[in-house]
N, C-alpha and C positions, 0 to 999 in steps of 0.2 A: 741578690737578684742577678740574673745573666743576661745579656740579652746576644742576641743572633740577629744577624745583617747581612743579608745576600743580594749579590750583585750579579748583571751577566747575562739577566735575559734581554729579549727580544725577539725581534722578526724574522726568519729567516726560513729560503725556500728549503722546501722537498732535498733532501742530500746533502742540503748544509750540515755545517756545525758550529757547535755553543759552547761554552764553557761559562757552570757555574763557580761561584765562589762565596761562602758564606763564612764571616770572621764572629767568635762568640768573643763578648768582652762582658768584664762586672764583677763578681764573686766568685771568681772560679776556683774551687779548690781541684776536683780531680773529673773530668772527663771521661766517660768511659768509650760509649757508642757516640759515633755522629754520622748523620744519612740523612737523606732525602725524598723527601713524598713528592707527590703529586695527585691534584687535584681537576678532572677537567669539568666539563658544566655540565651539572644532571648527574652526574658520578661520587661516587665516593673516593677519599682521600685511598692512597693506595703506595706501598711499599716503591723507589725506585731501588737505592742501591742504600746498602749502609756497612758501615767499617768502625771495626773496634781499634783500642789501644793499638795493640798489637798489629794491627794490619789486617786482619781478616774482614772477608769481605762476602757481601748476600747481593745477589739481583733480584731481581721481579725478570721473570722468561721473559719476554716483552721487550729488554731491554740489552739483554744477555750478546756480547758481542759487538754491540757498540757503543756502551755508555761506560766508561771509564769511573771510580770512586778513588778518591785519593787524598791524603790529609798531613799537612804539618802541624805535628804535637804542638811544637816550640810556638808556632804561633795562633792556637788555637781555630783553627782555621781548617777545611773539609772545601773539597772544589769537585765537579760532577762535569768530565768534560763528556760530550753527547755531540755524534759521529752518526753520521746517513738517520737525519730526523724524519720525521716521518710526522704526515700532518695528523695521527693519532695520538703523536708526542703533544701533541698542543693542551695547554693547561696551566693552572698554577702553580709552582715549583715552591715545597716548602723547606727549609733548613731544622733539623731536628736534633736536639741532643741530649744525650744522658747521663746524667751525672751516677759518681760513685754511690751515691746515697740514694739513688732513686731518681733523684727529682728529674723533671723531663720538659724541655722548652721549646718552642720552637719560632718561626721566626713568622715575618710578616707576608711571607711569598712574594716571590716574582714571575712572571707571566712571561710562561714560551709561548709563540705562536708560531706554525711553522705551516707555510701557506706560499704559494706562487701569485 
């Protein structure tokens, strides 16, 4: 089993910024993808950013330009820094990841709000 633990959110006005961090620990043998959803009330779960092995990286338009994906192999670990928020960003921020084998986890979410 894996589990994923992300840390990082909270409150923060119009044009702040956040920075998530989510660390997977457990059974890990190989990693592939790790990204982040988000979820806000009344909506469906929805793509933020995600990044493979390798480094390549997907946004959701929405977010393109100032939400940052970035991830240490060595420490299993994937961090989402998020620049000029916007109280649309407000929502539950999930940690998600894919193993070589398929399998797919994801974490318990943490809650941006982003509000004056």
């Amino acid at each position: 089993q894996v589990q994923l633990v992300e840390s990082g959110g909270g409150l923060v006005q119009p044009g702040g910024s956040l920075r998530l961090s989510c660390a997977a620990s457990g059974r890990i043998i190989s990693i592939d993808a790790m990204g982040w959803y988000r979820q806000a009330p009344g909506k469906q779960r929805e793509l933020v950013a995600k990044i493979a092995t390798g480094g390549s990286t997907n946004y959701a338009d929405s977010v393109k330009g100032r939400f940052t994906i970035s991830r240490d192999n060595a420490k299993n670990t994937v961090y989402l820094q998020m620049n000029g928020l916007k109280p649309e960003d407000t929502a539950v921020y999930y940690c998600n990841a894919v193993m070589m084998d398929g399998m797919t986890y994801w974490g318990e979410g943490t809650l941006v709000t982003v509000s004056s």
